[in-house]
N, C-alpha and C positions, 0 to 999 in steps of 0.2 A: 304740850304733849311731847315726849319723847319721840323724834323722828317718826311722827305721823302730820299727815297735812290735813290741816280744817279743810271739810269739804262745806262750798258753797251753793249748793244744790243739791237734791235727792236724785232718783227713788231713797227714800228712806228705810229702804227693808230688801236692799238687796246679797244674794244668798253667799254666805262665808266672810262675810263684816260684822263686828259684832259693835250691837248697837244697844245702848240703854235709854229704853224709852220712859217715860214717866210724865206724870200727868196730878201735879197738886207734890204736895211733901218737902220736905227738903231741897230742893234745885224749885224751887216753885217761886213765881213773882210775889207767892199770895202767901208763903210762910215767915211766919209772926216773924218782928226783927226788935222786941225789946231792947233797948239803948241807941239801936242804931243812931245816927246823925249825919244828916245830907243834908244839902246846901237848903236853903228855903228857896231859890232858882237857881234856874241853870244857863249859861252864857250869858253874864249881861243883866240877866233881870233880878234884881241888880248884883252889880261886880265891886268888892265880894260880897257876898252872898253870907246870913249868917247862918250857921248849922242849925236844925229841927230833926225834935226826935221824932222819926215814920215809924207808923203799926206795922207796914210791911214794904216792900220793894212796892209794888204796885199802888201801892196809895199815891207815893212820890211821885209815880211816874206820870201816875194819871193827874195830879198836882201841878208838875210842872209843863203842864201843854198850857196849861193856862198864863196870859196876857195880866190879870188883873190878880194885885195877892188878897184878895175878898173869896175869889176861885179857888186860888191857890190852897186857902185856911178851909170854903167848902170842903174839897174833894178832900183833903188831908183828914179832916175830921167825921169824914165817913164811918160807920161802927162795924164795918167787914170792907174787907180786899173788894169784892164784887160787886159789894155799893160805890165804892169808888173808880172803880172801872165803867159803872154806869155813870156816872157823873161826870168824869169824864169823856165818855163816848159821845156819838154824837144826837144823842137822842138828852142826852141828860137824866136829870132826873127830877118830879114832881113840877114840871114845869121850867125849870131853872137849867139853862144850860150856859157852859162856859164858854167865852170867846178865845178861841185858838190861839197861841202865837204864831206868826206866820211862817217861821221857818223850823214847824215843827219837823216836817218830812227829813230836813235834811239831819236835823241833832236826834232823831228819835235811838236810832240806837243805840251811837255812843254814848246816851244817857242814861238806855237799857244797861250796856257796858258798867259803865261807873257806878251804876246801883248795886248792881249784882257783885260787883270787885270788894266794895264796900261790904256789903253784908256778907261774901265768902273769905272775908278778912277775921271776922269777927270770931272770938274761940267757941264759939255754940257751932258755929255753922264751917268753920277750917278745914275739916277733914271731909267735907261732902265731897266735893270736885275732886279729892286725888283717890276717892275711892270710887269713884267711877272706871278709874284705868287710863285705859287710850280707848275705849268703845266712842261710839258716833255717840250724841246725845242726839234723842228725839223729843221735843214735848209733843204727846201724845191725845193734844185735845181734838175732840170732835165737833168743834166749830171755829175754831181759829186759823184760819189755812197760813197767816203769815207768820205769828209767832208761835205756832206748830206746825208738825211734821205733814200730817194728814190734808188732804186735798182738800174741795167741795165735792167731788166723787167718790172719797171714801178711802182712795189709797194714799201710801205715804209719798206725796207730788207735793205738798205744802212747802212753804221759803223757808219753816223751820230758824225764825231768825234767833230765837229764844236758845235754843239749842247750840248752833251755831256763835251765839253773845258766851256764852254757858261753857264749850269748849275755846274761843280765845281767852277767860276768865281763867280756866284751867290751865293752861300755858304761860300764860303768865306767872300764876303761881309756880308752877314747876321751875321757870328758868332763874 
């Protein structure tokens, strides 16, 4: 971004910032990435890694939390973004759930990062992030308080990490 500074914390909605919120679409974990190719893991598991074509950012992401590549080909072959967020979460799904990598916490987001770099490289999706401006990004979900804007109370108090992944993406492209 052009001489503005990534803010790392909300309020997200305060008044004479202009903010573009959004929730699903184009800046979304969950829009289609036809060709894409990310590593089949990330740090390590294993290095290097050979490239797989993902449905979407979130397939991946929710792919690579996983320890075992049996997980890894589960969650990736999920038949929506939201089955594989289940699959990944920690409920699972239909009984079946995946054993973590243990140092998920620490790679989660520079993994969120390099998905989203990746797939706003791509000429479908290039012009998303610099037609946003310099506004604040918000993802705007109503039950995600970390990778949305939005609280568990309702207002925008959420970590917004999506958002914040979303504009260092944006900056980078510009420089």
């Amino acid at each position: 971004m052009k001489n503005t500074t990534i803010p790392k914390q909300g309020p997200w909605n305060l008044p004479d910032v202009p903010y573009h919120y959004f929730y699903g679409g184009d800046l979304s974990s969950f829009a289609a990435t036809p060709g894409l190719l990310l590593p089949e893991a990330w740090f390590g598991h294993p290095e290097p890694a050979p490239l797989v074509e993902v449905p979407t950012v979130e397939h991946w992401w929710q792919a690579i939390k996983s320890t075992f590549p049996q997980d890894f080909y589960w969650v990736l072959s999920a038949p929506t973004a939201a089955a594989a967020k289940r699959r990944g979460g920690p409920r699972g799904e239909g009984g079946r759930r995946i054993t973590l990598r243990e140092d998920w916490e620490e790679v989660k987001v520079e993994a969120m990062r390099f998905g989203h770099a990746k797939k706003h490289a791509m000429p479908r999706y290039r012009h998303v992030l610099p037609a946003t401006g310099d506004h604040i990004l918000v993802e705007d979900s109503p039950s995600d308080f970390i990778w949305g804007g939005r609280g568990p109370n309702g207002l925008y108090n959420g970590q917004n990490l999506l958002g914040i992944v979303l504009m260092e993406v944006r900056a980078e492209q510009q420089s």
